[in-house]
C-alpha positions as CSV (number, residue, x, y, z in Angstrom):
1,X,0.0,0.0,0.0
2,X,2.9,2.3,0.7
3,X,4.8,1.7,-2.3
4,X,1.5,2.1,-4.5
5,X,0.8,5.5,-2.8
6,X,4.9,6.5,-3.5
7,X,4.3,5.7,-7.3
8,X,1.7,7.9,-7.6
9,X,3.3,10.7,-5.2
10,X,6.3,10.6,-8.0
11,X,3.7,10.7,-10.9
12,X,2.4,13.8,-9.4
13,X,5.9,15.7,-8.5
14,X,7.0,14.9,-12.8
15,X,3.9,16.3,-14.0
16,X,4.7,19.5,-11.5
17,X,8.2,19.5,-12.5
18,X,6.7,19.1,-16.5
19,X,4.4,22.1,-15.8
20,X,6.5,24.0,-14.6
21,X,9.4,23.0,-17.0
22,X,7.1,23.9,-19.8
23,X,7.0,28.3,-20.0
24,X,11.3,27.9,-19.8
25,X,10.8,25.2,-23.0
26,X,8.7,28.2,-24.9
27,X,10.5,30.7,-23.5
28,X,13.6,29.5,-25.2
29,X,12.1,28.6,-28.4
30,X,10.0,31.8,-28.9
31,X,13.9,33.2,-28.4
32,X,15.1,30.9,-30.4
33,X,13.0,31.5,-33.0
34,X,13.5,35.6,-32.7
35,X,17.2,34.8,-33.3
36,X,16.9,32.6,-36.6
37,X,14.6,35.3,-38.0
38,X,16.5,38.2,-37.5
39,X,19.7,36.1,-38.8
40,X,17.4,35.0,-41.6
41,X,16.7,39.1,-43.0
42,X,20.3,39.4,-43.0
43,X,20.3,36.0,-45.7
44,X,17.4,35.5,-47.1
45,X,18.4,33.0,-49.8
46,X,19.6,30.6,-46.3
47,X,17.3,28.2,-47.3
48,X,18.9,26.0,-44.6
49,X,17.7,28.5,-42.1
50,X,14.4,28.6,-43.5
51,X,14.2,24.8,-43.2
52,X,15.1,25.1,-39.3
53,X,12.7,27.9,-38.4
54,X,9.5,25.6,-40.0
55,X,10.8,22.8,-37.9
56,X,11.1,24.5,-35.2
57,X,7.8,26.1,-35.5
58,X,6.4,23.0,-35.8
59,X,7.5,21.5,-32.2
60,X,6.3,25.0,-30.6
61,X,3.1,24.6,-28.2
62,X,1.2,26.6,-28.9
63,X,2.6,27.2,-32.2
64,X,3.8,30.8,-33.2
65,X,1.0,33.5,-33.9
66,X,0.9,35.3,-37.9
67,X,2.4,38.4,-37.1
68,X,0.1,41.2,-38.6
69,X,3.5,42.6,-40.7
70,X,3.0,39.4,-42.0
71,X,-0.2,39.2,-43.1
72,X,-0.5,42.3,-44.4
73,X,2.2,41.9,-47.3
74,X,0.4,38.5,-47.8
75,X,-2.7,40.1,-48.6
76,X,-1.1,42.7,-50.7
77,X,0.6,40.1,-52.9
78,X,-2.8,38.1,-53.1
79,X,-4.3,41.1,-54.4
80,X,-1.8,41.7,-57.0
81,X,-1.2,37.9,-58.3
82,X,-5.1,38.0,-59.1
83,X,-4.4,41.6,-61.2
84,X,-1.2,39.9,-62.9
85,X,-1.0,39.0,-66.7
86,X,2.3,38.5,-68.2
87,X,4.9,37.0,-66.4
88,X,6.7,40.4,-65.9
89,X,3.6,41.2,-63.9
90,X,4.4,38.8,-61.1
91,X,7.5,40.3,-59.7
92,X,5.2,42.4,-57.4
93,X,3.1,40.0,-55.4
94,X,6.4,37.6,-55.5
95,X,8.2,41.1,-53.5
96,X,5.1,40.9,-51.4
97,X,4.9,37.0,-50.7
98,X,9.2,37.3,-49.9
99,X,8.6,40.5,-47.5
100,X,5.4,38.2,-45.7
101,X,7.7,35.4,-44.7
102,X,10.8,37.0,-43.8
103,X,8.1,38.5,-40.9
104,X,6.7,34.6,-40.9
105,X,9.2,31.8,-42.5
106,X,7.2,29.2,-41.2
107,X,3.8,30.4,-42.4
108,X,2.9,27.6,-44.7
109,X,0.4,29.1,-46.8
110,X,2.8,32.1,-47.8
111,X,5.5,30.1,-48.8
112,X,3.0,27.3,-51.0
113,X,1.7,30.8,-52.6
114,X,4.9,32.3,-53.3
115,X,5.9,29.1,-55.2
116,X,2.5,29.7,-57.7
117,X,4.1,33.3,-58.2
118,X,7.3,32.7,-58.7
119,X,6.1,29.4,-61.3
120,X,3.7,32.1,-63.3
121,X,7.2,34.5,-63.5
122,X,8.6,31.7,-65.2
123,X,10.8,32.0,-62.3
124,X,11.6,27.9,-61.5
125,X,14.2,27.2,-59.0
126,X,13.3,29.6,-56.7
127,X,9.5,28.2,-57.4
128,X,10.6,24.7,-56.5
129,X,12.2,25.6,-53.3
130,X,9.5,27.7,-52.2
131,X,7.2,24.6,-52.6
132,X,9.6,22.0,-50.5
133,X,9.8,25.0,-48.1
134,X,5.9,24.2,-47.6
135,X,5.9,20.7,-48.2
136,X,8.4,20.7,-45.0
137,X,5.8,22.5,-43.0
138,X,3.2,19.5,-43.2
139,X,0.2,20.8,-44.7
140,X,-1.2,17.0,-44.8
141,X,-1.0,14.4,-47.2
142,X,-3.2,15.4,-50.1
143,X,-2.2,19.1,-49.6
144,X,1.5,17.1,-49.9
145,X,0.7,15.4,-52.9
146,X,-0.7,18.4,-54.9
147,X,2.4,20.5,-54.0
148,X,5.0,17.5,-55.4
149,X,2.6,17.3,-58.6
150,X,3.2,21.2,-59.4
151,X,6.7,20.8,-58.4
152,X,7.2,18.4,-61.3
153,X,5.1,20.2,-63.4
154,X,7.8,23.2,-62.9
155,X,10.1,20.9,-64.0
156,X,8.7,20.0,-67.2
157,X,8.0,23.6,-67.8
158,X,11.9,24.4,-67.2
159,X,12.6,21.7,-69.9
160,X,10.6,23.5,-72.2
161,X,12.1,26.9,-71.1
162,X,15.7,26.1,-71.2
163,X,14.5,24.4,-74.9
164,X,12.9,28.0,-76.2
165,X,16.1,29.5,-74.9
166,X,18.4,27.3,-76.8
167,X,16.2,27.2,-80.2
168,X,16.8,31.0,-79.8
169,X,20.2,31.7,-79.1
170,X,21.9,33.5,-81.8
171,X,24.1,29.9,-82.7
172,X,20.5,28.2,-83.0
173,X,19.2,31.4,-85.0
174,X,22.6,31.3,-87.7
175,X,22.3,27.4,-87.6
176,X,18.7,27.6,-88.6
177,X,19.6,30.3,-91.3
178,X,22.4,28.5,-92.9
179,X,20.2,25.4,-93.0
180,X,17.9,26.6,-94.7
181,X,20.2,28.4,-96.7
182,X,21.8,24.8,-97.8
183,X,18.5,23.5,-98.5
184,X,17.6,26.4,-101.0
185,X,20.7,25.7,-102.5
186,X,20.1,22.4,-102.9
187,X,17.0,23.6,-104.5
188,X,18.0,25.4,-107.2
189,X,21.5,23.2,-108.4
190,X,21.7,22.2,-111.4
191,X,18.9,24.6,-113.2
192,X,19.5,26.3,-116.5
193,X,18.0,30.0,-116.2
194,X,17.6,31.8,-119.6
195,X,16.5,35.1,-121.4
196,X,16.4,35.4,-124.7
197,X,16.7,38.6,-126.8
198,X,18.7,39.6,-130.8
199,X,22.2,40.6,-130.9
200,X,23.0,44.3,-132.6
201,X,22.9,42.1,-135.7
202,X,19.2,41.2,-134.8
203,X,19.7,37.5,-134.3
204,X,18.7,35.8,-131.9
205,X,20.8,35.3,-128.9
206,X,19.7,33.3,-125.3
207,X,21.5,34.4,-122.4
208,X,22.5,31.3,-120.0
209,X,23.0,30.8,-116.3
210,X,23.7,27.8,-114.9
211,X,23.6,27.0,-111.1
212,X,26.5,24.7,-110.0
213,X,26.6,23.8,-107.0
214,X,27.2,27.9,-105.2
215,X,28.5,29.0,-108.6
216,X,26.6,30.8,-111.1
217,X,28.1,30.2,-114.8
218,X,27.0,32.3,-117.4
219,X,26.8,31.3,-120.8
220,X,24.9,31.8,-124.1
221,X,23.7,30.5,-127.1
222,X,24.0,31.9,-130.6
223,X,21.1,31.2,-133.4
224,X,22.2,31.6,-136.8
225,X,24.7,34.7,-135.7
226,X,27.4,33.6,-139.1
227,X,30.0,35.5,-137.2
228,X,29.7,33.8,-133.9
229,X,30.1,30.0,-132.9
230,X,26.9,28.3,-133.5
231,X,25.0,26.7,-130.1
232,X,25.9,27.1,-126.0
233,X,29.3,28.7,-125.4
234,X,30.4,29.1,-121.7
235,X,31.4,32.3,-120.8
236,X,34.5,32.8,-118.7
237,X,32.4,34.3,-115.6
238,X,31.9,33.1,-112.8
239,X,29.9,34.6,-109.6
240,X,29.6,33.0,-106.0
241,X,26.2,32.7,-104.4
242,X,25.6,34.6,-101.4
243,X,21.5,33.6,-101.0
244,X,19.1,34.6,-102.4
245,X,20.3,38.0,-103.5
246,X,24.2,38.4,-104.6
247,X,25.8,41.5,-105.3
248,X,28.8,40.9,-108.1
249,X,31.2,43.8,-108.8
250,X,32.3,43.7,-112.7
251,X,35.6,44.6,-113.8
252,X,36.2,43.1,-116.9
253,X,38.5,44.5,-119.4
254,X,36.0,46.3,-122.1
255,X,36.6,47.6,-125.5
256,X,37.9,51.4,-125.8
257,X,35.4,52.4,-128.4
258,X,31.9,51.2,-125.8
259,X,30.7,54.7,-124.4
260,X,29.5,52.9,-121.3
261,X,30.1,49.0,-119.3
262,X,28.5,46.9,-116.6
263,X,30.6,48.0,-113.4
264,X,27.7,46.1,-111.0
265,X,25.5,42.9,-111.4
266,X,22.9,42.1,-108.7
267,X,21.2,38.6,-109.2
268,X,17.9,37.9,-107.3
269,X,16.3,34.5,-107.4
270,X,12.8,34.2,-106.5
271,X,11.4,33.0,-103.4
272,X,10.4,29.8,-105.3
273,X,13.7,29.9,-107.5
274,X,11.6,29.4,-110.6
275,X,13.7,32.9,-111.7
276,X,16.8,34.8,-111.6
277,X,16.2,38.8,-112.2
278,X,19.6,40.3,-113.2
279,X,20.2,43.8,-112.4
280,X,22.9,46.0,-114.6
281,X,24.3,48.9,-113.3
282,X,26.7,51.0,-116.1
283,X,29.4,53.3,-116.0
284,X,27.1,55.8,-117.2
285,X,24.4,55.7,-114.1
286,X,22.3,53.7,-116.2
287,X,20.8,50.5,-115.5
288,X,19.3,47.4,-117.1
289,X,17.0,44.9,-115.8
290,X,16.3,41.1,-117.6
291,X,14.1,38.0,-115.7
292,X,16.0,34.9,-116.5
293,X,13.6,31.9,-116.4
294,X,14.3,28.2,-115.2
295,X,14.0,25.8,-118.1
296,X,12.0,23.2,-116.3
């Protein structure tokens, strides 16, 4: 009987001592936590920190009270992530949502929010660790699940992201150009482009250009001319393609007695390449223009 009665006499002095032992327990953690929130304004990007402060908040009874600081920027930043559009737009209520939980790093709400901000500013690291920041708070295990699913959708959207940003570097933009440069190219090699017109003699005479690989050869044919060789006679000229528009200085030697010579060329092909315009620019100022058709 007396030992019975001592049992429960020592039961009743460690709840006391418990009791009492309870206020110094809050005490230090309320201190504690004043501490790793005023270290935590000094780093704000100490996720670390951040990850203490939420556990600790989490073993506090009762836990720690929404400071009205706190709620206020939250509310501010709700307010303005409904008004936002573009993803420029965002940067605001994401200010707000930071300024509400350097007040209140544990406040799980605040921190799940600023994740949705920062993923609509296309803003995806700092979106993901805003999320685990919440997930580490406990919100429960569907609230869990629903913030791991957008944290993987984040992930797929930085795919796509770093993707855009790659198809538009300026390497991707040149590689892109000079592809489909080749493949234009590629096109048009091996046509025969003509234009046919007289001589000074008034026979006929068809102008020639050939596509060789990224050479144009120019040529012509002679019809019935007795002073000229009869049929297709190369030319010695030669001009490098440079697209789809190629400017040619022309300094060939001319005859004394011509008043006027070609001192430019410009060839054009068409966007389908089903033609070649030739421009002639002239010693004089003046200028010629012929259309040069593909002999399908």
């Amino acid at each position: 009987m007396k030992k019975r009665r001592l049992t429960v006499l020592l039961t009743v002095v460690l709840i006391v001592m418990a009791i009492a032992a309870a206020p110094a327990r809050s005490a230090n953690s309320e201190e504690t936590l004043k501490q790793y929130v005023s270290d935590l304004r000094k780093n704000p990007d100490d996720y670390s920190l951040r990850e203490k402060i939420i556990k600790l908040a989490q073993e506090m009874r009762p836990a720690p009270a929404i400071p009205e600081e706190a709620r206020r920027h939250y509310v501010m930043a709700l307010t303005l992530f409904k008004e936002a559009r573009k993803a420029e737009d965002f940067k605001e209520p994401v200010e707000e949502y930071k300024s509400a939980l350097l007040v209140a790093p544990w406040w799980p709400e605040a921190n799940r929010d600023l994740g949705l901000a920062l993923e609509a500013a296309q803003r995806h690291d700092e979106a993901i660790r805003a999320l685990k920041l919440y997930i580490a708070s406990g919100p429960g295990e569907e609230k869990t699940r629903a913030a791991q699913d957008e944290i993987y959708k984040i992930e797929a959207k930085k795919k796509l992201a770093a993707r855009e940003r790659e198809d538009s570097s300026p390497q991707a933009v040149v590689a892109r150009e000079q592809k489909k440069a080749d493949d234009w190219l590629k096109k048009v090699t091996g046509r025969r482009y003509t234009y046919s017109t007289t001589d000074m003699q008034g026979y006929k005479v068809t102008a020639v250009i050939d596509v060789r690989g990224s050479t144009l050869v120019l040529g012509t044919i002679w019809h019935g001319n007795p002073y000229m060789p009869r049929g297709y006679q190369e030319n010695d000229d030669r001009v490098e393609i440079r697209g789809r528009q190629t400017i040619a200085p022309y300094n060939k030697p001319h005859p004394d007695f011509l008043r006027s010579w070609i001192v430019e060329r410009t060839f054009v092909f068409s966007e389908d390449g089903d033609r070649i315009t030739l421009h002639q620019r002239f010693s004089d100022g003046d200028s010629r223009t012929n259309i040069y058709l593909w002999e399908k």
